[in-house]
C-alpha positions as CSV (number, residue, x, y, z in Angstrom):
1,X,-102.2,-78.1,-33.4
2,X,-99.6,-76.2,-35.0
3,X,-98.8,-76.6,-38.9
4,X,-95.2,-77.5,-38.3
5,X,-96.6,-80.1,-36.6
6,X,-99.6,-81.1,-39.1
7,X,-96.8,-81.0,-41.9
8,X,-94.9,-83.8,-39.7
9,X,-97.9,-86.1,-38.5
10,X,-99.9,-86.1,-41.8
11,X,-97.4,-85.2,-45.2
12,X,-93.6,-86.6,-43.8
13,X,-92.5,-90.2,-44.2
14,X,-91.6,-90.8,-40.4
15,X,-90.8,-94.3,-40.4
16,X,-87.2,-95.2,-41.6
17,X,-86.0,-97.5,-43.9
18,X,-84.3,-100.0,-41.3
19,X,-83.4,-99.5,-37.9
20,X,-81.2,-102.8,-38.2
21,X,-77.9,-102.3,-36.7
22,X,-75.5,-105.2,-38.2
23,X,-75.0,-107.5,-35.3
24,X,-72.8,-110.4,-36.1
25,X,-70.7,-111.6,-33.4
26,X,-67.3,-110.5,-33.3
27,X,-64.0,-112.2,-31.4
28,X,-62.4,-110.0,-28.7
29,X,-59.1,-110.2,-27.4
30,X,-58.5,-113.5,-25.6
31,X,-61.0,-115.3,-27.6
32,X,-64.5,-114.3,-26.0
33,X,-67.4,-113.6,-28.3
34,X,-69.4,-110.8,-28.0
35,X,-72.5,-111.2,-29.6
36,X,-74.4,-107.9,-30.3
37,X,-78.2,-108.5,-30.7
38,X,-80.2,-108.0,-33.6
39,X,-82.3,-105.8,-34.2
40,X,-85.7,-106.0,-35.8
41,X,-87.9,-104.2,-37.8
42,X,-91.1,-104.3,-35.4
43,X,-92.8,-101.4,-36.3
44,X,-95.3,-101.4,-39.1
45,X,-93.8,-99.8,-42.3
46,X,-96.9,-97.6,-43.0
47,X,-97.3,-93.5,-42.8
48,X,-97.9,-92.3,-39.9
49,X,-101.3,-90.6,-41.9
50,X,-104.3,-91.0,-40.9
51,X,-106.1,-93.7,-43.5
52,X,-109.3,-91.5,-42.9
53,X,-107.7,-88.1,-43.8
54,X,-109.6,-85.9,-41.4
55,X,-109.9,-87.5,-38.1
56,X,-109.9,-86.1,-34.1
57,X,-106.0,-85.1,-33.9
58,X,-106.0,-86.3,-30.1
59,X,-107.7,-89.7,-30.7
60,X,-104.8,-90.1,-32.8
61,X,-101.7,-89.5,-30.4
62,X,-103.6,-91.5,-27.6
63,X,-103.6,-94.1,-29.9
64,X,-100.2,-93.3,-31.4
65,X,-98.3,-92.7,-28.0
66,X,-100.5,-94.1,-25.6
67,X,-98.1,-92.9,-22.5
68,X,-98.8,-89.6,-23.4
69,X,-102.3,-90.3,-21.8
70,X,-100.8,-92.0,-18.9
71,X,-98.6,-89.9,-17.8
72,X,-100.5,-86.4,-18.7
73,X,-102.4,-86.2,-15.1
74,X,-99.1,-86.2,-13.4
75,X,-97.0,-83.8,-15.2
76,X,-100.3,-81.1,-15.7
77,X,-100.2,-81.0,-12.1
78,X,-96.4,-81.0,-11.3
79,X,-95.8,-78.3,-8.7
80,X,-99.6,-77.2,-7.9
81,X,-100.3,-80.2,-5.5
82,X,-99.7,-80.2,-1.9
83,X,-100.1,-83.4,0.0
84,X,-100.4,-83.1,3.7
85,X,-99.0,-85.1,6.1
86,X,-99.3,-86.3,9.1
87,X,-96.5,-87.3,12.0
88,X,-98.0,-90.2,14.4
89,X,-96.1,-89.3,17.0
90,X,-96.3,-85.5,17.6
91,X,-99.8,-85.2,15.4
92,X,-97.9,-82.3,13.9
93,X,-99.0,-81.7,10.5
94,X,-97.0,-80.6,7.0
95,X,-97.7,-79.7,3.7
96,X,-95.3,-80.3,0.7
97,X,-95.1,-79.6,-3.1
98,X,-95.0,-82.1,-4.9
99,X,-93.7,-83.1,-8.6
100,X,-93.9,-85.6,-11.2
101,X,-90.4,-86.4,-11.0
102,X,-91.0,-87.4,-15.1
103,X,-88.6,-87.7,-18.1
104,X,-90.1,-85.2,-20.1
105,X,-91.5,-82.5,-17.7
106,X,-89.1,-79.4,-18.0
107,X,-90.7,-77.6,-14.9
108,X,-87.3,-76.2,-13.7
109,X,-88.5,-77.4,-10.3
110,X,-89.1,-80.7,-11.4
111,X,-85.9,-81.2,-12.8
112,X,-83.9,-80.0,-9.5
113,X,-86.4,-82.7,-7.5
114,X,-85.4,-85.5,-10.1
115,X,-81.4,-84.4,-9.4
116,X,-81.9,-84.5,-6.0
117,X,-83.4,-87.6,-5.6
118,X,-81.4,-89.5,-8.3
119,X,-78.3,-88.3,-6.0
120,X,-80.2,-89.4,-3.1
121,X,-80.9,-93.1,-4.5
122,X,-77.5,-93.8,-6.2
123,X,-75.5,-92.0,-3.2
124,X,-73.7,-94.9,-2.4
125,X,-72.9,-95.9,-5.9
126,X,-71.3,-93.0,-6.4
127,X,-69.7,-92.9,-3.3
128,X,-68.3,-96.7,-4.3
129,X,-67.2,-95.5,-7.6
130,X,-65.9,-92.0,-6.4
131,X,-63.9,-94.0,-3.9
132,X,-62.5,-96.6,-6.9
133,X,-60.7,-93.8,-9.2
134,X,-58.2,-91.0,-8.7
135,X,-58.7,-89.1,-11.2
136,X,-62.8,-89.5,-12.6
137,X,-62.6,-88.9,-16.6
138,X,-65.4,-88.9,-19.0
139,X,-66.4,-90.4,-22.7
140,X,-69.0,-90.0,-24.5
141,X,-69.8,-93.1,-27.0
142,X,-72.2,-92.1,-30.2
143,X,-74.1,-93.5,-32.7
144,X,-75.4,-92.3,-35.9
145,X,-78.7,-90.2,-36.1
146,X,-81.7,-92.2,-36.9
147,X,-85.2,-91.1,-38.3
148,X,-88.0,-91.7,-36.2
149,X,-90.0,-93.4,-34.5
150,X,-87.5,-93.5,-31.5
151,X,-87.0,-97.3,-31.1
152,X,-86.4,-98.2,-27.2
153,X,-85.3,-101.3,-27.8
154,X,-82.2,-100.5,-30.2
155,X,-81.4,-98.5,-26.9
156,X,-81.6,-101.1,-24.6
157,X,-79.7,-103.4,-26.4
158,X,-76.9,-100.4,-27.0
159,X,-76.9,-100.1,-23.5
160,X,-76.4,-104.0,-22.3
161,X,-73.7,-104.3,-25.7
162,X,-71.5,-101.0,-24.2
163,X,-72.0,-102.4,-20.5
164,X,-70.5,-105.7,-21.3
165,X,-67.7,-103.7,-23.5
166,X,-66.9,-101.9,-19.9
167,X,-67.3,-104.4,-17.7
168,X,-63.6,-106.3,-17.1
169,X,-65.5,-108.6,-14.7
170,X,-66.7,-110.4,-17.7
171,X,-63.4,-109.8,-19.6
172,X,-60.1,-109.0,-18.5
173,X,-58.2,-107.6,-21.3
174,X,-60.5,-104.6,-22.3
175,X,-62.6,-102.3,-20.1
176,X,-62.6,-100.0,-17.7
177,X,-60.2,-99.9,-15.2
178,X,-62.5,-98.9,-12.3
179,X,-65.9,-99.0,-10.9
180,X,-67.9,-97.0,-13.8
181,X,-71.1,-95.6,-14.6
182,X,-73.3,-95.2,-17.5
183,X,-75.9,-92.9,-18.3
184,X,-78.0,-92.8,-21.7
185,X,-79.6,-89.2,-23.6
186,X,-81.2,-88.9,-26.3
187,X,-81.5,-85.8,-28.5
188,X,-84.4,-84.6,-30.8
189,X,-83.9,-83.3,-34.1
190,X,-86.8,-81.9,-36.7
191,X,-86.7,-85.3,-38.8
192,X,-83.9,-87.8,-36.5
193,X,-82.9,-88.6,-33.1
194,X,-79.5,-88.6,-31.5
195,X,-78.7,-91.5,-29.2
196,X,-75.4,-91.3,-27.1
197,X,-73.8,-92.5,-23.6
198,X,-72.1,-90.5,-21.0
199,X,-69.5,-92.6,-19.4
200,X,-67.8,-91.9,-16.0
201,X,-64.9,-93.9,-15.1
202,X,-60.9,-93.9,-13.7
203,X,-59.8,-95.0,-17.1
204,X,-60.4,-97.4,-20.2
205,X,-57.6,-100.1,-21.0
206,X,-57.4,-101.4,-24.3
207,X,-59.9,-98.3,-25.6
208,X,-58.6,-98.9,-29.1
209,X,-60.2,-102.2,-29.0
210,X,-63.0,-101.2,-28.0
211,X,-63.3,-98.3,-30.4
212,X,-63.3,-101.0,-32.8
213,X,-66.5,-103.1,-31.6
214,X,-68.3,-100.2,-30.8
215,X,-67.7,-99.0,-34.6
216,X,-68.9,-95.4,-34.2
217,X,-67.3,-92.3,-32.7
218,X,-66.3,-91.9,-28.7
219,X,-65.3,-88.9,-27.9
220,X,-63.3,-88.1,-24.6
221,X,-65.1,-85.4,-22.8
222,X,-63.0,-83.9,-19.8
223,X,-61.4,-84.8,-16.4
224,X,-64.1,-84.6,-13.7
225,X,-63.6,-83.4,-10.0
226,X,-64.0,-85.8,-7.4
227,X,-65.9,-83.1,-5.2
228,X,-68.0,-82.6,-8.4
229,X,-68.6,-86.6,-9.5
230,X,-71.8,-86.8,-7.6
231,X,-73.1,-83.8,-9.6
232,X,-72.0,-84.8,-13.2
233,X,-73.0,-88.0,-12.6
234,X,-76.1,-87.2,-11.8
235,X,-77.3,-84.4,-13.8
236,X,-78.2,-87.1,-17.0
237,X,-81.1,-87.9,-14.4
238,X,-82.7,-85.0,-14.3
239,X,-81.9,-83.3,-18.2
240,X,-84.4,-83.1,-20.7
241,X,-83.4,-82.4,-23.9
242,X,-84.8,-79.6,-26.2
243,X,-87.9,-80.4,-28.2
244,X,-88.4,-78.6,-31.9
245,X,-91.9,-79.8,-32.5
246,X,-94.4,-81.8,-30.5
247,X,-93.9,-85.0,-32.3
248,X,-90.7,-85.0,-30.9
249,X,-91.8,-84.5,-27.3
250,X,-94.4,-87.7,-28.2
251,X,-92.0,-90.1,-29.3
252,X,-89.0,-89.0,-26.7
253,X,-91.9,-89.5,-24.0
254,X,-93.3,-92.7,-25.6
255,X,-89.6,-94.0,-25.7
256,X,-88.2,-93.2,-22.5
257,X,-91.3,-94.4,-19.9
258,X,-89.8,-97.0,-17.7
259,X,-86.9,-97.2,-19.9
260,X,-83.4,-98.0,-18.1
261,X,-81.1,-95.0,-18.8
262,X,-78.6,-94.9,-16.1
263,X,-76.2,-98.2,-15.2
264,X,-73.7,-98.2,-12.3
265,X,-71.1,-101.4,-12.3
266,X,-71.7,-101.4,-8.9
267,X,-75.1,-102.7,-6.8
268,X,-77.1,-100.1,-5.1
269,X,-77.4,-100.7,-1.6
270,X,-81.2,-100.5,-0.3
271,X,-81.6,-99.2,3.6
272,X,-85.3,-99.8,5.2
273,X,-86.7,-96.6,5.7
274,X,-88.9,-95.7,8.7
275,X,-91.0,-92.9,9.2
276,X,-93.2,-91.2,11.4
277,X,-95.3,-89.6,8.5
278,X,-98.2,-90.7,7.3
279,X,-100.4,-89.0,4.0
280,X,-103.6,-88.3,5.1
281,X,-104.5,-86.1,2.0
282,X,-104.2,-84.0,-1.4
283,X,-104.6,-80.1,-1.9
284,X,-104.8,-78.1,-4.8
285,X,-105.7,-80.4,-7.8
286,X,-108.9,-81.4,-9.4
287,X,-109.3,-84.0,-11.8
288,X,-111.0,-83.3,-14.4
289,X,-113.5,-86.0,-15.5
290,X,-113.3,-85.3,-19.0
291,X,-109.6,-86.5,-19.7
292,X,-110.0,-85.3,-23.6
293,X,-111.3,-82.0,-23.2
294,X,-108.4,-81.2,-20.0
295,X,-106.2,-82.3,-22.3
296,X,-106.7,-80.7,-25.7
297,X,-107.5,-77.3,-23.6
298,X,-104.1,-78.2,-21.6
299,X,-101.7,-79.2,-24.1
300,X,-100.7,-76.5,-26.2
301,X,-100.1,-74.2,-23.2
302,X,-98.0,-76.8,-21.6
303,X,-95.9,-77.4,-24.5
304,X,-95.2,-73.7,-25.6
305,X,-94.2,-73.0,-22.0
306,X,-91.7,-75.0,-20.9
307,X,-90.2,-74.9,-24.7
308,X,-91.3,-77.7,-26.6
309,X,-91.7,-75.8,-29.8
310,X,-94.7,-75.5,-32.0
């Protein structure tokens, strides 16, 4: 473990002071309420230092960020398993590579398997929303950094509040004009982290409205090709953002596991797939039985790699 790192776990202040975002509820044009939720202090206010001052550094980021441990078979063998297949029909047999598919592996191959099959999933949502615009345009809607820990649910809630702000369904005299889509990132810093949204849509009425109950900073990014929607859209899927240290690849990957970060206004439509192939087994990984020793053997490699920092 690095000493950038030591100087973060052990001698910084990590938790903030509040991460309460003022949530009264506010009257919108046409006299609906929108009530934005509250948010609480659930985290305990202690140092992140250890009370016993010299202690086994990966005992405490298992217990710290327990999805680290989870998800650390699967990403330390991304791209070096081969699962064979086996079609019922013609006995034929394959072999194919495959990855994670996880938020915070930056294997570059990983990251084009997570584009392709976000675009694969969410095809006709796009398609719906590609077909409901003329021109696609883009905002981005900010917040103010924050120190850490990363708190998921302040981004949830964010989420839900700027999806009912678009949603003219619910409201007809703000919101967007078409079919839209929204897609959360979040971006590390040494000591704070950077929430914002990505939002794809034909246009916003009544944006100066909802500048004002969103309170922070949108930005309007740039017109998007319709040939290139499916693309942009999907590209938030499979981006991971740049980590300075490992604490920040901890609490990113602690934050984001199972998290919702991508909202389309309209429902995905589910088609029953069939196939002929059936798994019939795994080549080219093997599991260590000693989790603790893979890992501390594993991790520094891994993260130095693929650019997490020291």
């Amino acid at each position: 473990m690095s000493q950038s790192f030591e100087n973060l776990f052990y001698k910084q202040q990590l938790i903030p002071d509040s991460l309460v975002d003022g949530g009264d509820g506010v009257q919108c044009v046409g006299g609906a309420t929108i009530e934005q939720d509250s948010f609480s202090d659930s985290y305990d206010k202690s140092s992140l230092c250890s009370p016993l001052g010299t202690f086994v550094n990966l005992e405490y980021i298992f217990e710290t960020y327990p999805v680290v441990k989870r998800i650390f078979d699967k990403i330390s063998r991304c791209g070096i398993i081969y699962p064979e297949f086996l079609n019922i029909k013609t006995l034929d047999t394959i072999n194919i590579k495959a990855f994670c598919d996880n938020r915070v592996c930056k294997n570059p191959e990983c990251q084009k398997h997570r584009l392709l099959k976000f675009m694969k999933e969410h095809m006709y949502q796009i398609f719906d929303i590609q077909k409901d615009m003329r021109k696609p345009k883009a905002w981005i809607f900010t917040v103010p950094h924050k120190k850490y820990p990363i708190d998921r649910k302040y981004c949830m809630n964010k989420l839900k509040f700027l999806f009912y702000l678009l949603s003219k369904d619910k409201h007809s005299s703000f919101g967007s004009s078409s079919l839209f889509s929204v897609h959360m990132e979040i971006k590390s810093s040494v000591n704070s982290w950077f929430l914002h949204f990505h939002i794809v849509s034909g246009g916003i009425t009544n944006l100066r409205f909802i500048k004002k109950k969103w309170k922070y900073m949108i930005r309007y990014q740039v017109a998007i090709s319709p040939k290139q929607l499916s693309r942009y859209v999907s590209k938030y899927a499979s981006k991971t953002p740049f980590f300075p240290n490992k604490l920040a690849f901890f609490e990113y990957a602690q934050a984001v596991y199972k998290l919702q970060m991508h909202r389309f206004s309209t429902k995905i439509k589910k088609s029953k797939i069939v196939s002929d192939w059936v798994l019939i087994g795994i080549s080219g990984y093997s599991k260590s039985n000693d989790l603790f020793s893979d890992m501390s053997q594993y991790l520094d490699r891994y993260v130095d790699d693929f650019g997490y920092g020291s």
